[in-house]
Structure formats: C-alpha cells, structure tokens
N, C-alpha and C positions, 0 to 999 in steps of 0.2 A: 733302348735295351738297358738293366739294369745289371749293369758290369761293375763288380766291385774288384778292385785291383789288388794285389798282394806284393809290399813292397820288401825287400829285405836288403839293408845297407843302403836305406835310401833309391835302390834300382827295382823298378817292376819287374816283379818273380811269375806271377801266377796272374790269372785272371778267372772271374767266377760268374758265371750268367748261370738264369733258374735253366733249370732243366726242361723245360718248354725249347727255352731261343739255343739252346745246346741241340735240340732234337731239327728244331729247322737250319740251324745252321749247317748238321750232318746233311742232311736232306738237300739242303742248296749244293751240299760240295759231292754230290752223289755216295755219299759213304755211309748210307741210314741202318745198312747192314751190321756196323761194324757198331752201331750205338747201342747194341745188345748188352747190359751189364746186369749182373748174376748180384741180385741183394743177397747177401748172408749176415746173418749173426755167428759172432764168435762164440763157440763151444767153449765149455769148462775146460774141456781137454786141451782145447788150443790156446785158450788162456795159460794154462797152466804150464806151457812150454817157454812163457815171455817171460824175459826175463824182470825179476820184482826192482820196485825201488831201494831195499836194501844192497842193491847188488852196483846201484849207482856210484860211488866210489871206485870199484874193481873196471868198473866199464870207462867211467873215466879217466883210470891211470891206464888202462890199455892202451886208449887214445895216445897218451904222450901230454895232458891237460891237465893243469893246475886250476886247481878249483877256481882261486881266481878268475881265472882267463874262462871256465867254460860260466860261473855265472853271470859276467857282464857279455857273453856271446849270447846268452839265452832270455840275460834284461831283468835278473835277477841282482840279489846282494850275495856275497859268498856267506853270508851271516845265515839266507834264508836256502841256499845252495846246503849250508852244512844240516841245520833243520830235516832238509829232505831226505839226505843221505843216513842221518841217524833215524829216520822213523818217523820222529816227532810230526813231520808236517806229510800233506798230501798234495800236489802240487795240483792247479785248477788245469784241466782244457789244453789253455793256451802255452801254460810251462809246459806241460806234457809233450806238446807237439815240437817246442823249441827243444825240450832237451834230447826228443827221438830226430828232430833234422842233426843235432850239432851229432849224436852219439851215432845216428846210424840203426837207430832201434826201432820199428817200422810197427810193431803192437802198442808202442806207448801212443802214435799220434790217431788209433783208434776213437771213437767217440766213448765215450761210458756209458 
C-alpha cells in the first residue's frame, strides 16, 4: 500500500493512500456507500468570501499570537511571516495549509 504519513510535532497526524486502496478499504469495512464524495471547484463567489492574506495580521492578533510564535508554528521566519502580512510575498501550498491549520482558516488550505 502506498501510505504516506503526515507527521506534526513529530506525532503521526494524517495518513494518505491513493484513492483506489481508500475505495477498497471502504468496501472491506462495508461502508462503500458512504465513499460518495462531491468534486467541486470553488466559485469566484466563494472565493470571494475567504478571507485574503492582507487580513493575516487581524486574524492572527484575534488568535491571541504573536507573530513570532505563529511563524515558527507554521516553520516559517517572522521576517518572511511579516512579508506575507504586508503583501509583499505569496505564500506556496504548504505555508497556506499551515497558516489555515494554526489560524482555523479552512479556504486558505484549498489547492490553487
């Protein structure tokens, strides 16, 4: 099976098998019903409701997070944390995903 593991803090978070041995494993555990899932792309409209990266500051003093603390959470520098928040940078993929786990932001960890 090719299981790739997802670790965070060093403890296994996640695990990811193709979508093949997902469908037989549904099927081994009799739940093949429930392995129905709805592809959509995100609408302009719905995009349009996420909140943007200039808003990353406000979302992280919500928190109670000093920028320090959320960029080495996220495996960032606060240098490249401050970047973000002014504009200037766009973050790849994988910062997206960390900054929507730490913040609670469920559009950022979207695919682009």
């Amino acid at each position: 099976m090719g299981i790739q593991v997802i670790s965070r803090d060093g403890q296994p978070e996640y695990a990811v098998v193709p979508w093949e041995q997902y469908q037989a494993l549904l099927k081994a555990a009799g739940q093949l019903e429930a392995a129905a899932v709805e592809h959509t792309q995100a609408t302009p409209q719905q995009s349009a409701s996420l909140p943007s990266f200039s808003e990353l500051a406000r979302l992280r003093e919500g928190k109670g997070l000093a920028a320090e603390q959320l960029a080495r959470s996220v495996g960032i520098s606060p240098v490249y944390l401050a970047l973000i928040e002014s504009g200037e940078r766009q973050p790849d993929a994988a910062i997206r995903r960390s900054l929507a786990w730490e913040l609670g932001v469920a559009g950022w960890s979207e695919p682009s």
